[in-house]
N, C-alpha and C positions, 0 to 999 in steps of 0.2 A: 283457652290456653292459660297457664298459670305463669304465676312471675319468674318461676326458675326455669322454665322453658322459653320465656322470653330473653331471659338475659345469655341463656346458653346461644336463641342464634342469633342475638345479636353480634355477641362472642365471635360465634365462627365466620359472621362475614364479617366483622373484621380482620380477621386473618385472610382472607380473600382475598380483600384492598388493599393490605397491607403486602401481601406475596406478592399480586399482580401491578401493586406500586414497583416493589424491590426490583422488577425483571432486568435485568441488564441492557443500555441502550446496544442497537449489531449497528454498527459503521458500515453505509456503503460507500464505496470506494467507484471511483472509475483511473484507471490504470491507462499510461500512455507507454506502451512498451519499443523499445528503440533496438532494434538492430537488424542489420545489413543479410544477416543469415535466418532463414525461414526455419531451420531447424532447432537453433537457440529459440528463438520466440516459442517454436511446439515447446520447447525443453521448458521453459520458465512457465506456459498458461498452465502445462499439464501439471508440472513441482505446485505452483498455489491453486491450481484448482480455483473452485466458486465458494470456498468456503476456507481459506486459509485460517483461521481462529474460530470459534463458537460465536464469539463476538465480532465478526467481520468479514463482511460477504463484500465480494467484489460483484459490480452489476454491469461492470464495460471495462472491454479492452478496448484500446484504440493501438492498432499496430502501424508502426512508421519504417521503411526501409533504406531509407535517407536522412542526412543531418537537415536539409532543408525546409524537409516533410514535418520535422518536429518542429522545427521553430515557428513554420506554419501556424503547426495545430497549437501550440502552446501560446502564440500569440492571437487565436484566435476562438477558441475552447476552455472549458475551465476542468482543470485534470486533478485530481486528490493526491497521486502520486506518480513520481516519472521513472520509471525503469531502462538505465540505461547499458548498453553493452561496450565495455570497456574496449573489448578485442575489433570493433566495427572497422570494415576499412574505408580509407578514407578519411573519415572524420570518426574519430573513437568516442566514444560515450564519455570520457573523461575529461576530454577537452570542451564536448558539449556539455557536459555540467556545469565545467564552470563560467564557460558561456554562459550559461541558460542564467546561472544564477548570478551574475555580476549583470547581464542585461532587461532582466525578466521582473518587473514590479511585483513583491508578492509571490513569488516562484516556489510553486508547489517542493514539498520534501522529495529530493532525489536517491537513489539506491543505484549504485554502479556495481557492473560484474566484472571483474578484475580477473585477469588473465593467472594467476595465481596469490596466493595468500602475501607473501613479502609483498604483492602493490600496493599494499594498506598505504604507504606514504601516499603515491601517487592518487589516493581517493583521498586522501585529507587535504593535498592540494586542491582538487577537482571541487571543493567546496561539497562534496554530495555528504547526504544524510548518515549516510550508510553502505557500507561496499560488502559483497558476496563475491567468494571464488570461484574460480573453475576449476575443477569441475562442480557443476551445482549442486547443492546438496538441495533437495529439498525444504528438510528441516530448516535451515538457516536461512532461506528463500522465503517461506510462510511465514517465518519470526521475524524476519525483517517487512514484511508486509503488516502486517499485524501491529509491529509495535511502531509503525507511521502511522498509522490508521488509529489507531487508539489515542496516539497525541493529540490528532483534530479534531476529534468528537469535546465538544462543548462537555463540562459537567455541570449538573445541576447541583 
């Protein structure tokens, strides 16, 4: 082998290392999702799907149908993100937000679904991360998952 063929694959595996250094870390997530109605919860898994970003695969749902059930799991489970349903009855997801997060050490970033677009106050009260309307839009459903999930990931 001659020297300009060596320096050529040196060359290319360096681009090798160097691509498969560059890959983008994918966030797994595990998702606690809160609400009273079995059909919200299909509506929210099936809008983010297992893959709501390129970079962010969710790997567990954990579904709760009571405010009790979450305080539970949240006190007892470690969750990446809490998905809560504003409209629940009973105990509405707003109110447990801001429960969760005035009593909760460390309490995961929350996302509240809000009965219409005007509840924006009532989710800034709620202390939550992030609030989405109803009706769900998908889109805003997946970008709100995505960009909780992008904040936690460590960077190098």
């Amino acid at each position: 082998m001659t020297a300009s063929n060596d320096s050529a694959a040196q060359g290319s595996s360096t681009e090798i290392a160097t691509t498969a250094a560059s890959k983008p870390r994918v966030a797994q997530v595990s998702v606690l999702l809160y609400s009273d109605d079995y059909t919200t919860r299909d509506a929210v898994r099936a809008a983010v799907g297992r893959r709501p970003a390129k970079d962010v695969e969710v790997i567990r749902w954990h579904e709760c149908a009571t405010a009790d059930a979450v305080v539970a799991s949240v006190d007892s489970e470690r969750f990446d993100i809490l998905v809560l349903d504003g409209e629940a009855a009973k105990v509405g997801g707003l109110g447990l937000a801001r429960q969760l997060k005035n009593e909760i050490f460390d309490c995961p970033p929350i996302i509240v679904l809000t009965g219409r677009p005007q509840d924006s106050w009532l989710a800034a009260w709620s202390q939550a991360d992030l609030a989405v309307p109803h009706p769900l839009d998908p889109i805003a459903l997946t970008s709100a998952i995505a960009t909780l999930a992008r904040a936690a990931v460590p960077t190098a």
